[in-house]
C-alpha positions as CSV (number, residue, x, y, z in Angstrom):
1,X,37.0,-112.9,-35.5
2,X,39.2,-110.4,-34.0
3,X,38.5,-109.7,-30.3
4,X,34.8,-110.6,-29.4
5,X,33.0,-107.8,-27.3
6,X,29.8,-109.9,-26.8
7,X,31.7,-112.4,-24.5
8,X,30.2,-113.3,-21.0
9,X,26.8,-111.8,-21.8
10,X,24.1,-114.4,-21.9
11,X,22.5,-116.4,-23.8
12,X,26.2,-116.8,-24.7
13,X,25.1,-118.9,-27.8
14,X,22.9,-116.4,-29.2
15,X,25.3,-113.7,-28.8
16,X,28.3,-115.8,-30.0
17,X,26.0,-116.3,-33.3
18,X,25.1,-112.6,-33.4
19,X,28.4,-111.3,-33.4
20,X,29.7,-113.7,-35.4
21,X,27.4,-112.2,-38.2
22,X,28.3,-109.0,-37.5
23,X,31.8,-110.0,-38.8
24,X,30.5,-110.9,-41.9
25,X,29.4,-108.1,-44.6
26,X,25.6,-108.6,-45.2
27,X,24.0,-106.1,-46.5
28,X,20.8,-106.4,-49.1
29,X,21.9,-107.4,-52.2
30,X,25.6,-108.7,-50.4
31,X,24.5,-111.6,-48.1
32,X,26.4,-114.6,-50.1
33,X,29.0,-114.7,-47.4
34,X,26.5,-115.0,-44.6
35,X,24.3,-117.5,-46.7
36,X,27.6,-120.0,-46.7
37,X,28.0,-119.3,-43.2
38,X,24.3,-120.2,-42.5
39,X,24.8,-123.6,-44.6
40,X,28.7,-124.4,-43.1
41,X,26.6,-124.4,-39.7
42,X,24.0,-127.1,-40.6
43,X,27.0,-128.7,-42.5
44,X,29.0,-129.2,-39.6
45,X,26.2,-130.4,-37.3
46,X,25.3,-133.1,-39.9
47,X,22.0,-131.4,-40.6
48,X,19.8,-131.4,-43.2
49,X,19.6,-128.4,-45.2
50,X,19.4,-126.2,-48.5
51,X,20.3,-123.5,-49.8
52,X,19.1,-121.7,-53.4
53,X,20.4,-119.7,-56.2
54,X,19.2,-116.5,-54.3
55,X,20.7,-117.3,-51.4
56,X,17.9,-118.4,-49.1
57,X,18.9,-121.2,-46.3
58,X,16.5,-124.0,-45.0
59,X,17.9,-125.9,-42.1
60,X,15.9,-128.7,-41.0
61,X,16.2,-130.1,-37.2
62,X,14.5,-133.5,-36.1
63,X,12.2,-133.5,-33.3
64,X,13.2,-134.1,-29.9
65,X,12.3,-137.6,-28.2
66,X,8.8,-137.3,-27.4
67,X,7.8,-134.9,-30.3
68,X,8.2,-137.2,-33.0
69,X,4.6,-137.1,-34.0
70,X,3.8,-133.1,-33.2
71,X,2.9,-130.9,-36.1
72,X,6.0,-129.2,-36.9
73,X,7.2,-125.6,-37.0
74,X,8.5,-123.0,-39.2
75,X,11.6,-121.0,-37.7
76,X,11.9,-117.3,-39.8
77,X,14.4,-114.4,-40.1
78,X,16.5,-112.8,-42.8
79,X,19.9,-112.3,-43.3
80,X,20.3,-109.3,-44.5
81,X,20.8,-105.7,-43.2
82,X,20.4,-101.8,-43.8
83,X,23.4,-100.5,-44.1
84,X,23.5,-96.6,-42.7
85,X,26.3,-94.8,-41.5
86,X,27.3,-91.8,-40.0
87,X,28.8,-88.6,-42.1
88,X,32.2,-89.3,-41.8
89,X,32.8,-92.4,-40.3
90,X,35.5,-94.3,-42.4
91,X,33.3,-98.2,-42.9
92,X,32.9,-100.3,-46.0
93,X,29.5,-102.3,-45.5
94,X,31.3,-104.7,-48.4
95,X,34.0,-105.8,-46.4
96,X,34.7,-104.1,-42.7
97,X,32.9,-105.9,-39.7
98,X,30.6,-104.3,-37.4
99,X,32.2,-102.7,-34.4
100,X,29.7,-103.3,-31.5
101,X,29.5,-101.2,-28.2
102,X,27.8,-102.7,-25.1
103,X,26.5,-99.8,-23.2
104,X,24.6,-100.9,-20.1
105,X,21.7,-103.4,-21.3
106,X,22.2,-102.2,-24.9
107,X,24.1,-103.4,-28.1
108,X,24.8,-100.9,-30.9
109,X,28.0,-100.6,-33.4
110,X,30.0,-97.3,-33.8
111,X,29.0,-95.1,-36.5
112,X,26.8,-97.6,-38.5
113,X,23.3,-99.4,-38.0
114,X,23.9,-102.5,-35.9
115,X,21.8,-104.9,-37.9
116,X,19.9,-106.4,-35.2
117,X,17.1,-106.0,-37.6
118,X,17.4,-108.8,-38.4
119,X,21.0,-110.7,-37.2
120,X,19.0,-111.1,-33.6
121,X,16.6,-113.4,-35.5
122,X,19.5,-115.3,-37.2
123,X,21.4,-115.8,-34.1
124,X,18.3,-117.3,-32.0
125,X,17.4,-119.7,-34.3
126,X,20.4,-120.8,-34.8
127,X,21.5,-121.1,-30.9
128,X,18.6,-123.7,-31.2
129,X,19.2,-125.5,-33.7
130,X,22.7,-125.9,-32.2
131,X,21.0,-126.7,-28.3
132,X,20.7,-130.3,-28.0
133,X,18.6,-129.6,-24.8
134,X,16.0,-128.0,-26.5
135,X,12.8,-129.6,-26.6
136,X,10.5,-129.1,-29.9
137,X,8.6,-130.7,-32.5
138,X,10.4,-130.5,-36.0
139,X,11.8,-127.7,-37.1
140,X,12.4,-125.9,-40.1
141,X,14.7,-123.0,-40.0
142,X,14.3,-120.4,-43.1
143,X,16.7,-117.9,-43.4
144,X,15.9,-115.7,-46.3
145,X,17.7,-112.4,-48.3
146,X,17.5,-109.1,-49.6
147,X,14.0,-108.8,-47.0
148,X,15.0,-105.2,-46.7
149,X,14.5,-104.2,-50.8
150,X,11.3,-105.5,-50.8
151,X,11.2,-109.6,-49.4
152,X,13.1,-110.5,-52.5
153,X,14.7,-114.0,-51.3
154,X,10.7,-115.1,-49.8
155,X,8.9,-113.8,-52.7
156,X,11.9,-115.8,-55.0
157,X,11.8,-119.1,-52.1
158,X,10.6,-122.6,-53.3
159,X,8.6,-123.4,-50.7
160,X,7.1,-126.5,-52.3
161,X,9.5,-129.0,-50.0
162,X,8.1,-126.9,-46.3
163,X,6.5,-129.7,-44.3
164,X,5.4,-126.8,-41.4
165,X,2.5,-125.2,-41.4
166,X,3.0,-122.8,-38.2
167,X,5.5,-120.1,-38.6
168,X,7.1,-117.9,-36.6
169,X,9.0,-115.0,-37.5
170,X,11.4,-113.4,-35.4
171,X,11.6,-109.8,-37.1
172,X,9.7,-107.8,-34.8
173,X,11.0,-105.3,-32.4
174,X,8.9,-105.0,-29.1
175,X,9.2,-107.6,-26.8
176,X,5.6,-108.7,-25.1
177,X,4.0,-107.6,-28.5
178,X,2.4,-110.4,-31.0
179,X,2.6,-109.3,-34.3
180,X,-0.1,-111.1,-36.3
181,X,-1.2,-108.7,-39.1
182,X,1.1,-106.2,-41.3
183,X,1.1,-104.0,-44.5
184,X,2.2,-105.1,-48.1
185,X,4.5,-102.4,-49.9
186,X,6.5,-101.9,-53.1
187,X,9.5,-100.3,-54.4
188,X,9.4,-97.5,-56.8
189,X,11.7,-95.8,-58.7
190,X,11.6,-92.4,-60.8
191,X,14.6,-91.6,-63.2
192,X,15.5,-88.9,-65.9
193,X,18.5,-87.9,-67.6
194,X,19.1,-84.1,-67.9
195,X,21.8,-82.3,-70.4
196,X,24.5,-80.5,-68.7
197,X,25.7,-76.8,-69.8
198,X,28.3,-74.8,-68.8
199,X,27.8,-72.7,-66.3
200,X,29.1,-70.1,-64.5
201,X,29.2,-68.4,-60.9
202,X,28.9,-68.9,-57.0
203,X,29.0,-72.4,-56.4
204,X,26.6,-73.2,-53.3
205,X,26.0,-75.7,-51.3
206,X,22.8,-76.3,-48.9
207,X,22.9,-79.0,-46.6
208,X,19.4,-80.3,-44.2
209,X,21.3,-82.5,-41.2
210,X,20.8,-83.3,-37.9
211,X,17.1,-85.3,-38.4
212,X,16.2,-88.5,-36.7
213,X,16.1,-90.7,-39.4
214,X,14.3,-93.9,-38.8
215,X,12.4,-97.5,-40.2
216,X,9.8,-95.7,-42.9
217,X,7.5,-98.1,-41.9
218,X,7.3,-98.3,-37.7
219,X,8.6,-94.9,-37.7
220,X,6.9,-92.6,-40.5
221,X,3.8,-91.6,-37.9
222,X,5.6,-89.8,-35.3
223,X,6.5,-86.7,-37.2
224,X,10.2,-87.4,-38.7
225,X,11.3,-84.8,-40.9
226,X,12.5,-86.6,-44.3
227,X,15.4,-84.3,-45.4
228,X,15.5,-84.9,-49.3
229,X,11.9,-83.5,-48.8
230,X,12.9,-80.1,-46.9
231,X,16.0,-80.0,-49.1
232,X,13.2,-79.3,-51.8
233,X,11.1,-77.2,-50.1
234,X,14.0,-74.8,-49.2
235,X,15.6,-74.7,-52.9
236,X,12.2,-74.1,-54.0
237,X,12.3,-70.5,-52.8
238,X,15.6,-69.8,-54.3
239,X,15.4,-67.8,-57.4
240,X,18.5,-68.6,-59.9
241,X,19.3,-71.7,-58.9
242,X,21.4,-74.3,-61.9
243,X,21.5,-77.9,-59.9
244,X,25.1,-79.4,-60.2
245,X,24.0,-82.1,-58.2
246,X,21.5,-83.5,-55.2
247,X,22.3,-86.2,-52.4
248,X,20.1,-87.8,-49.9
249,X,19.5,-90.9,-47.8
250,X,20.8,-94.6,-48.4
251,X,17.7,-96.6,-48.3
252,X,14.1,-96.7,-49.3
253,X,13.1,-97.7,-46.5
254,X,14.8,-95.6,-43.8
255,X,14.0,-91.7,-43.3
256,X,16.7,-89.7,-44.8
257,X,18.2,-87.7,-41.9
258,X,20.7,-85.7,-44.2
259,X,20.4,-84.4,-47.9
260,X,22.8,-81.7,-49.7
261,X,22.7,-80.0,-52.9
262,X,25.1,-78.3,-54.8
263,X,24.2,-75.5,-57.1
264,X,25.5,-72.2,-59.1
265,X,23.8,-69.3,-58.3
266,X,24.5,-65.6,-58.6
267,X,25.8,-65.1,-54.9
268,X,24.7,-67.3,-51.9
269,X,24.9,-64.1,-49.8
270,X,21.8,-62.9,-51.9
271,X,20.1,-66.7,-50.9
272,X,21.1,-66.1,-47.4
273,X,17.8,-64.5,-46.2
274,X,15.9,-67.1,-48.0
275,X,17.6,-69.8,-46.1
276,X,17.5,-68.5,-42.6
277,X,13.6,-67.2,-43.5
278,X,12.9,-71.1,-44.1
279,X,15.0,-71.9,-40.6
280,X,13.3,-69.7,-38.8
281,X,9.6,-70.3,-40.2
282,X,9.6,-74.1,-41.4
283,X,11.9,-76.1,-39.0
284,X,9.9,-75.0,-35.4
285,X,7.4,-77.3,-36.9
286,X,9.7,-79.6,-36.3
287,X,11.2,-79.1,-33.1
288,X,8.6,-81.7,-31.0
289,X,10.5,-84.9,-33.0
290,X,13.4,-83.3,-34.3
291,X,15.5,-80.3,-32.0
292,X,18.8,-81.0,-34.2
293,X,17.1,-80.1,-37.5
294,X,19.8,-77.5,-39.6
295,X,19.6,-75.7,-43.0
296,X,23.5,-74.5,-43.6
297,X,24.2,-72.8,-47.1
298,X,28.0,-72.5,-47.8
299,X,29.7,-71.0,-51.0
300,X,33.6,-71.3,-53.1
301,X,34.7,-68.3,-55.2
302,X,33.0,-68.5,-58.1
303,X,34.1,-70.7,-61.0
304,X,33.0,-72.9,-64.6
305,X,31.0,-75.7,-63.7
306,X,28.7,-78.2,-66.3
307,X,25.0,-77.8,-64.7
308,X,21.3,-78.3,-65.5
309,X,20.0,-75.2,-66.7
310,X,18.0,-72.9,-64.7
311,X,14.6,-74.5,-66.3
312,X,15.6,-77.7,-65.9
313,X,16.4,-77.0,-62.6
314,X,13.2,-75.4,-61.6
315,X,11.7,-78.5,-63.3
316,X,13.6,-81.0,-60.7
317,X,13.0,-78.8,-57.7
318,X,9.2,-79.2,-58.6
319,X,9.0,-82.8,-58.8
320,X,10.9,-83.2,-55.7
321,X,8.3,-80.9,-54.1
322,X,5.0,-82.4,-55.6
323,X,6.5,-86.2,-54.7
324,X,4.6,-87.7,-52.3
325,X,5.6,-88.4,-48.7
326,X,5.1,-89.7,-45.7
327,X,1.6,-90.9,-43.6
328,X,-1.2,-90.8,-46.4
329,X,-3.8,-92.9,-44.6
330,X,-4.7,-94.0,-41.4
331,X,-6.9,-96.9,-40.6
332,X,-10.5,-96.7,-39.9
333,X,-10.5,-99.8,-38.1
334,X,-7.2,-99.9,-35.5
335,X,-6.8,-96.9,-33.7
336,X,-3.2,-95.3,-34.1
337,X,-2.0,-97.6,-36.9
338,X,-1.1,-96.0,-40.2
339,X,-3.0,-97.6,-43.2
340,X,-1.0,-95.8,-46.6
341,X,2.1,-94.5,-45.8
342,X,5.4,-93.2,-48.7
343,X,8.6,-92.6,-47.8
344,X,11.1,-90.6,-49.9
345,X,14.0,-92.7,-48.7
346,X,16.6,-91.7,-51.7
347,X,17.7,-88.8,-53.7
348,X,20.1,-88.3,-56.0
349,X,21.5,-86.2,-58.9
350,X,24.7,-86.7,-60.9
351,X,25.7,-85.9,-63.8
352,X,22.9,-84.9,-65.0
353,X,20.8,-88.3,-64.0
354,X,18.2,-88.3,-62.0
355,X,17.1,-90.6,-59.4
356,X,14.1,-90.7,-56.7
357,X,13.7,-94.4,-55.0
358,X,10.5,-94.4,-52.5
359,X,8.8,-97.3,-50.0
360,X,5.5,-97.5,-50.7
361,X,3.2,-99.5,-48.1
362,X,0.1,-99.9,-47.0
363,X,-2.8,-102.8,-45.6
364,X,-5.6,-102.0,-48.3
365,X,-4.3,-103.4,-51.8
366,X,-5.8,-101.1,-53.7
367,X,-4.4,-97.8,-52.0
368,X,-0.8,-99.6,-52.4
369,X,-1.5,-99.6,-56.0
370,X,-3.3,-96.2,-56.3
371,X,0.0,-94.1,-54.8
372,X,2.0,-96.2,-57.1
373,X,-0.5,-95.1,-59.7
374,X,-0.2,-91.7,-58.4
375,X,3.7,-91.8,-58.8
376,X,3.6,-93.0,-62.3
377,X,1.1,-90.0,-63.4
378,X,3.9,-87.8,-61.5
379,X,6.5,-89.2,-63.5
380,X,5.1,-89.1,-66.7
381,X,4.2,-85.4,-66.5
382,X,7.6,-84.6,-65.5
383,X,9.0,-86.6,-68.4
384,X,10.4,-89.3,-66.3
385,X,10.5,-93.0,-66.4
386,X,8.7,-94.9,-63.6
387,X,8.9,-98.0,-62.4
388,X,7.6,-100.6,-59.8
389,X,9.3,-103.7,-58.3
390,X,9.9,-105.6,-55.0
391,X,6.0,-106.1,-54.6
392,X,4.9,-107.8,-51.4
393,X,1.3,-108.5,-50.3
394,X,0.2,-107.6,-47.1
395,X,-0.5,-110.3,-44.0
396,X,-4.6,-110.2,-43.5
397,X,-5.3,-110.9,-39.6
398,X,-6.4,-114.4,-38.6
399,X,-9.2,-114.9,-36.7
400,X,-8.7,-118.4,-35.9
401,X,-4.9,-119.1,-35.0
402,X,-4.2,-121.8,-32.3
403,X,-0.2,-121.2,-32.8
404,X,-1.4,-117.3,-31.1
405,X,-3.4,-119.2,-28.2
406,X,-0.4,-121.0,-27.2
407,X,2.0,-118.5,-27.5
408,X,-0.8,-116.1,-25.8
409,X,-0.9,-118.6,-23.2
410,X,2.9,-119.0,-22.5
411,X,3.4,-115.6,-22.4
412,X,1.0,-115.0,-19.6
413,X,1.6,-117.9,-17.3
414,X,5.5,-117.1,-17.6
415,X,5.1,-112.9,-17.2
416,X,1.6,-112.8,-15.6
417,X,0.7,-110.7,-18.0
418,X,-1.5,-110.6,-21.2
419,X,0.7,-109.9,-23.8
420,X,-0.1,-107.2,-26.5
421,X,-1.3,-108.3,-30.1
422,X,-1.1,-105.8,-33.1
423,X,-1.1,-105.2,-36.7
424,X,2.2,-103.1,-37.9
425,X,2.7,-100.5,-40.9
426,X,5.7,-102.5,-41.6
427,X,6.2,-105.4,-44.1
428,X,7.2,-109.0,-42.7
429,X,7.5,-111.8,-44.7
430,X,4.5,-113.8,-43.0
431,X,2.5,-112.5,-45.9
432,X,4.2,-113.9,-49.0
433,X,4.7,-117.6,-47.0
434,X,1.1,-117.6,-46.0
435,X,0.5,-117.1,-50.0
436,X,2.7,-120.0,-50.4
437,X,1.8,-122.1,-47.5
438,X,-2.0,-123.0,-47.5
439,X,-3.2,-123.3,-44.0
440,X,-0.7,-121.1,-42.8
441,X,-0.9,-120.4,-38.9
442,X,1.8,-117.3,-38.1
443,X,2.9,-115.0,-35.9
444,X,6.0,-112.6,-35.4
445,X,7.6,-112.2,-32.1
446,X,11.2,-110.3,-31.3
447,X,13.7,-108.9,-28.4
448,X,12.9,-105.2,-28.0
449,X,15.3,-102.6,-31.1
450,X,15.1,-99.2,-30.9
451,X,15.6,-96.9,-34.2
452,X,16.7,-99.2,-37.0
453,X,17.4,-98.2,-39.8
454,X,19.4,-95.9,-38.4
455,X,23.3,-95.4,-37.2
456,X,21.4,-95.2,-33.2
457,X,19.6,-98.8,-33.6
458,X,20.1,-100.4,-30.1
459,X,19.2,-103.6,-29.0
460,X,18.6,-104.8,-25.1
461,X,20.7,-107.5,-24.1
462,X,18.0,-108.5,-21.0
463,X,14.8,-108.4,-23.9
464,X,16.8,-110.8,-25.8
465,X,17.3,-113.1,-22.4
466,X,13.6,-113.2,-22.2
467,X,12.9,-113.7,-25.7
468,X,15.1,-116.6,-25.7
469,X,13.3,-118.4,-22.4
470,X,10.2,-117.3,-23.9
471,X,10.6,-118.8,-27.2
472,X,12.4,-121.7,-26.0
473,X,9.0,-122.3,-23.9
474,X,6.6,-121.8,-26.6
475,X,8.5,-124.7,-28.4
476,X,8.2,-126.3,-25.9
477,X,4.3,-126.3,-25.8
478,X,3.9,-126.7,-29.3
């Protein structure tokens, strides 16, 4: 594995595991590598295990002595990443391993998300299944895929042969928060083809960089600009425009930080005031959450170029700018939490096609379905196609849940303190396993992150020290 840089810090075993998945290429829709690693590990340790067509792992570990006849427990994570990287940097999430940075208490990688989101999970469990001094009832380690497009390997897991009926889940990102209720979401897509024509004049090019970018589900209350969306707004106010082509963000579920089009027009020094109006007036309204915000518009000597034509190109810029994003409803009953949220996560136009891909979430079923509603009667008077997939529901809050008490418990006689409990915006997979699992009792724990989803995801080394002790103990009491 080349030179390791997570040597020496501890739990050495847990960040041995981490970095060794960091090695291997695992992003969403690319995790058969880091499935066969998952299965070689319960292969060489002589435990039992499975692993599906999807990809999805299930490693099973007997109890230790004295826990033979405890209930036993589920272990979750997934294996799979977002992969974002920095303009520029030269990484292929296929094939090139991470490059991690320890700087002070924190882990990141150079240039590129860090995948703790949700390798951290990965590498915990595994570091106990591994620990022969661990003491536990049975476990039953899941590891599933593609969570990050929409829980694909839980909503696709046979989980006929799962024994366990207390889970819990290790995707969460605050450490001394339980996480025991959280939204249900979909993907959605919009697509249409438009003819290219010949064309002629200043090609120009209008770049939005320099935003935040961020997880469109923890992150899309605090006021992130999504720059597909300002793209829009600012080519809105350009008269003449003929699109060539449009590119922004990587994922539907992370806030695009950077978008570009390219475009003929007549002479980008006549579209000069129009873009430094739109600096001037629309980006201060950003300046709280996002100083670096930039409009730049750059021209080559004019030339022949195939383009949309100027109505078709009005008729993309208006879509783009009636699309939906961002918080749409807030709770009624938690303070703070965001109830019906979109996020305009990619952009793109080439050669003539089309392409908007959103994350739609929310806790009420029936607003989930009427934005996705609402997105389908955009489409259609547009002339494009919709369509809907990755649907996950969302995880109703239990009132009853001994697994919380204890780990409420443990929490508070190791910290003295009462540890926070909370419902998040974001989707976990507790929801489709509690659909599968009658009886289900769950919860979702996890070392503090910062930013993922993004190339400045972070994740401290002493939160996942204490997370470890922590969840070692709760076994422990289980």
């Amino acid at each position: 594995m080349g030179n390791p840089v997570l040597t020496g810090l501890e739990p050495q075993p847990v960040f041995r595991f981490f970095e060794e998945l960091t090695a291997i290429p695992h992003g969403s829709g690319n995790t058969e590598a880091a499935s066969d690693w998952a299965a070689d590990f319960a292969r060489a340790r002589g435990l039992e295990h499975r692993r599906d067509e999807m990809g999805n792992v299930v490693i099973r570990k007997p109890a230790s002595p004295g826990y033979e006849d405890h209930p036993g427990v589920i272990l979750q994570g997934h294996l799979d990443m977002v992969c974002v990287k920095e303009r520029g940097v030269d990484h292929d999430f296929t094939k090139d391993p991470l490059r991690l940075v320890v700087e002070g208490d924190w882990v990141r990688a150079q240039g590129t998300t860090l995948g703790g989101d949700n390798g951290i999970a990965v590498a915990l469990i595994l570091a106990l299944l591994d620990d022969a001094g661990a003491v536990h009832p049975p476990i039953e380690a899941v590891f599933t895929v593609d969570e990050e497009v929409g829980l694909l390997g839980a909503g696709g897991l046979d989980c006929s042969d799962l024994a366990g009926r207390r889970l819990i889940n290790l995707d969460s990102e605050d450490e001394g928060v339980l996480t025991v209720s959280c939204a249900g979401g979909s993907r959605c897509d919009v697509d249409r083809t438009y003819p290219l024509e010949e064309g002629r004049g200043a090609v120009c090019v209008l770049t939005v960089s320099g935003g935040q970018g961020g997880h469109s589900g923890i992150e899309i209350g605090k006021g992130l600009a999504n720059a597909g969306k300002l793209l829009g707004a600012c080519l809105a106010e350009m008269e003449g425009v003929r699109l060539i082509s449009m590119s922004g963000g990587a994922q539907d579920n992370a806030i695009p930080k950077e978008a570009e089009a390219v475009f003929l027009a007549e002479s980008a020094a006549a579209l000069e005031p129009v873009r430094k109006r739109f600096e001037e007036e629309v980006l201060p309204g950003f300046a709280g959450a996002e100083p670096g915000l930039a409009v730049r518009l750059v021209s080559v000597p004019p030339e022949r170029r195939r383009a949309l034509s100027r109505e078709d190109s009005r008729a993309v810029i208006g879509l783009l700018n009636e699309y939906p994003n961002g918080v749409q409803a807030m709770s009624g009953d938690i303070p703070g939490l965001v109830q019906t949220s979109l996020n305009l996560g990619i952009l793109r136009l080439e050669d003539g096609a089309l392409s908007l891909s959103s994350s739609v979430r929310s806790s009420v079923l029936a607003e989930k379905e009427a934005l996705c509603g609402a997105l389908a009667a955009l489409a259609d008077r547009y002339g494009a196609r919709f369509s809907q997939r990755g649907a996950y529901p969302p995880w109703e809050y239990r009132k009853d849940s001994p697994l919380r008490e204890v780990m409420l418990r443990v929490y508070r006689r190791m910290t003295g303190k009462e540890m926070e409990v909370e419902a998040i915006h974001a989707g976990l997979e507790c929801g489709l396993f509690a659909g599968k699992l009658p009886g289900l009792d769950a919860a979702s724990i996890g070392p503090d992150l910062r930013e993922v989803h993004s190339t400045r995801e972070r994740m401290s080394i002493s939160s996942v020290q204490r997370t470890w002790a922590y969840l070692r103990e709760v076994l422990r009491e289980l």
